[in-house]
N, C-alpha and C positions, 0 to 999 in steps of 0.2 A: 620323118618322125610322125609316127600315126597316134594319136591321144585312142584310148580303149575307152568304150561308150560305156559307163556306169549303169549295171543291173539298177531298173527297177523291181527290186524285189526286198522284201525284208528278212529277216534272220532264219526264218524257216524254208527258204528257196520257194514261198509262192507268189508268184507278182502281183501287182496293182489290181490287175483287170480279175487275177484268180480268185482276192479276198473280197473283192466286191462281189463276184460270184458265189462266192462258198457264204458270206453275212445274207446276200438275197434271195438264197436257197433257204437257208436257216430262218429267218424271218417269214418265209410263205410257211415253211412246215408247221410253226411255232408261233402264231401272230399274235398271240397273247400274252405269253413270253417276251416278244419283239419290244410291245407297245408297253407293259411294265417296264421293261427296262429300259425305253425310251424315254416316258417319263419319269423313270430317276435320274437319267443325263440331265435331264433339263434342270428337273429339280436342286439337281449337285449344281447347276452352271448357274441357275439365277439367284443360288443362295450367295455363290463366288462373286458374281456382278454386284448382286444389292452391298454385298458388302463391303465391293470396294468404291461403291457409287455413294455411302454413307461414311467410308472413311474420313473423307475433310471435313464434314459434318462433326463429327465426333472429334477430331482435333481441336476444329476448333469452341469447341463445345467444353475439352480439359482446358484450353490454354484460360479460357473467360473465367472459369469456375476456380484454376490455382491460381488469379491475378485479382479472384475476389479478396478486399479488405476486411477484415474485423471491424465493424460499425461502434460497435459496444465502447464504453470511453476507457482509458489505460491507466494507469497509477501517475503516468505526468501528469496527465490531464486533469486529474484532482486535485493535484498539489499545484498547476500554473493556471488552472481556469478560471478561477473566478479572481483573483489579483489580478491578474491581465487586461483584463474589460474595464 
C-alpha cells in the first residue's frame, strides 16, 4: 500500500513556491501598491489584536458597572430608618 503524497497546491493548480513567485513579482512591479496594502494588513491585524487584548478588560469592566448598587435610600428605608436607631 503506497499512501499518494498530497499536492501542495491550492485551488487554482499553482503551488507554494509559484504564488510566492507570482506575489514577489507583483510586489517589485507595484511597491507602492505592495506597501499600501501591506499596511492595511497590519492595520486590519492590530485593530483584531487590540481588540481582543482589551476584551477582559471590557468584561470585566460590564460585570463591575451591572453589580453597581443604587446608593440613593428606597421607600423601606424611610419607613424603617429612623425607628430603628
Amino acid at each position: 500500500m503506497t499512501r499518494e503524497r498530497e499536492r501542495d497546491d491550492d485551488f487554482s493548480g499553482i503551488g507554494l513556491g509559484g504564488m510566492v513567485l507570482l506575489l514577489t513579482v507583483m510586489a517589485l512591479r507595484h511597491p507602492w501598491q505592495a506597501l499600501k496594502e501591506l499596511l492595511r494588513l497590519a492595520d486590519r491585524l492590530g485593530r483584531w489584536a487590540l481588540g481582543h487584548a482589551l476584551a477582559p478588560a471590557a468584561l470585566v469592566v460590564a460585570i463591575v458597572l451591572s453589580r453597581r448598587r443604587d446608593r440613593r435610600p428606597t421607600f423601606e428605608d424611610y419607613l424603617h430608618g429612623r425607628d430603628e436607631d
